[in-house]
C-alpha angles and dihedrals in degrees: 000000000000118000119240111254109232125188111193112202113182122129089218103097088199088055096055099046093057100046091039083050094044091048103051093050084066104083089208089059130072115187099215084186153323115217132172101246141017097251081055084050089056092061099047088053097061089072103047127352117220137239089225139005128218109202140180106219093212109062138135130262086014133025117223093242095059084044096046098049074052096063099039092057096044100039124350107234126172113246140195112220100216086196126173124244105255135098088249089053097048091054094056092044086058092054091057092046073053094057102039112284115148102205146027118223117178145222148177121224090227131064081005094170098055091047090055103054088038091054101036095106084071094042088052086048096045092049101049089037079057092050094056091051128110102220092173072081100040152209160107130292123185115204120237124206109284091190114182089238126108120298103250126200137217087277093077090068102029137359109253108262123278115226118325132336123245113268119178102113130085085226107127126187139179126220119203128193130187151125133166099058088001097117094062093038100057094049080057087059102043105042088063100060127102110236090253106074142124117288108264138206129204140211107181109166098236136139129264107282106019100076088076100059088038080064102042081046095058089037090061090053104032140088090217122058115258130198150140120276118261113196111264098025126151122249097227136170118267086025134111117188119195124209118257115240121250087022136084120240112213124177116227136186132240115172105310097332129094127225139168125246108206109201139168115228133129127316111282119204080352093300145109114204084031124181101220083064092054093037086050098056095045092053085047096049114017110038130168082357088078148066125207124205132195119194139167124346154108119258137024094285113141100005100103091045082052084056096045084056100052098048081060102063096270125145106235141180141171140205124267135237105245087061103042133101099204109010087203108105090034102045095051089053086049089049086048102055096244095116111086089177123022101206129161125252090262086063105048101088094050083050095052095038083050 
């Protein structure tokens, strides 16, 4: 099997020698080089071009994002953000989803190599889920923790609903669930949308911090209003709350009104937030009143909550292969029976008007 190529370009020369150390332990993973700058980066890639790219996004002479808009015209190549923690960051970050990365890796600006090693499982992940992309589609994906620790389910946060859910209100909701390729997909979806529409509620995998500019991103450019969940909001019409990272988003229930609980608790599929939380608690609480939608991503994440709502009486629908930039989410819900329609991305925001 051939390994995956990887260029690292960060100035930091810490930084480099971590992830370049951290790489090449993985036997499915060759570094072809790590270099200061992007101009130095062209060079390098004269010589071999490289399956992914992990990039810094602030760096002198030439700034990831310019680079990176570069790449993408010339030729499309997945690439790994290595951003740091902060707001400004994220809203830098935003602006490289925007341009055609693939995935978020973190980091602090203090005790950075720590972090790192600590933190290399989910480098190694980022980097081979960004291998397997199809970034002709493109686009994002934003890694999400792949800890060596047991694979917990929905139960962890709620127990799977029990009959059916109360119906009687003519309150509707849509619950939406992706991750590699999901950021620029779901712009996709929502832009499209009139400002009347049903309430909707999002899981994009996505790190701490960085939910909240990805909100602020999609209201700036959409009909509808878009902005992170806040526990105890209300699902409404013309609304689209996004699911904080590092906490789960679970939809609950008051009279006839909808709202979302945001709660800290493990890991589930690996995930946190984690769409077969959110996709559980719909089918608990919401029924036949409500559509669940699974889009773009890599992992299992979200198809047996798909499952879950469509046993309970829920329209659903996933994304289909042609149109994806990873068919992993959607394809094990298919395998799984918890897609009652299989549409492209194109289709989704007539489906979920209908």
């Amino acid at each position: 099997m051939n390994k995956i190529a990887v260029l690292i370009v960060d100035d930091s020369a810490v930084v480099r020698q971590v992830l370049q150390a951290q790489l090449a332990a993985d036997p499915e993973i060759e570094v072809i080089g790590a270099v200061a700058d992007p101009l130095l980066a062209m060079e390098r890639m004269k010589l071999r071009w490289p399956d992914v790219l992990v990039l810094d996004v602030e760096m002198p002479r030439m700034d990831g994002i310019t680079f990176l808009k570069k790449i993408m015209a010339e030729r499309p190549t997945p690439a790994v953000i290595c951003s740091t923690l902060t707001e400004k960051g994220a809203q830098t970050t935003m602006e490289a989803l925007a341009a055609g990365a693939v995935a978020i890796v973190t980091k602090p600006k203090l005790g950075l190599k720590q972090f790192l090693q600590d933190s290399s499982g989910d480098l190694v992940e980022a980097v081979k889920a960004a291998a397997q992309s199809s970034v002709h589609k493109l686009k994002p994906r934003v890694a999400a923790p792949a800890h060596a620790q047991a694979k917990l389910t929905a139960d962890a946060m709620l127990a799977p609903a029990s009959g059916s859910a109360m119906v009687q209100t003519t309150e509707r909701l849509v619950a939406i669930g992706t991750s590699t390729g999901g950021t620029q997909a779901l712009e996709c979806v929502l832009t499209a949308l009139p400002r009347v529409c049903p309430g909707i509620v999002i899981v994009q995998h996505m790190p701490e911090k960085f939910t909240a500019a990805f909100a602020a991103r999609l209201d700036s450019i959409c009909e509808v209003d878009v902005r992170e969940a806040r526990d105890g909001d209300r699902v409404m019409p013309g609304l689209a709350l996004i699911a904080p990272g590092g906490k789960h988003t679970m939809l609950k229930r008051s009279g006839a009104y909808y709202h979302v609980e945001v709660a800290d608790g493990p890991l589930v599929s690996r995930h946190k937030p984690s769409v077969d939380v959110l996709f559980r608690s719909v089918a608990k609480y919401a029924g036949r009143n409500a559509l669940g939608i699974i889009m773009t991503g890599m992992g299992d994440d979200g198809a047996r909550g798909l499952k879950e709502m469509r046993d309970a009486g829920a329209s659903t629908i996933a994304q289909d292969e042609a149109s994806c930039v990873v068919f992993g989410m959607p394809k094990e819900a298919i395998k799984l029976g918890a897609a009652g329609r299989v549409v492209s991305l194109d289709a989704i925001p007539g489906e979920l008007m209908r």
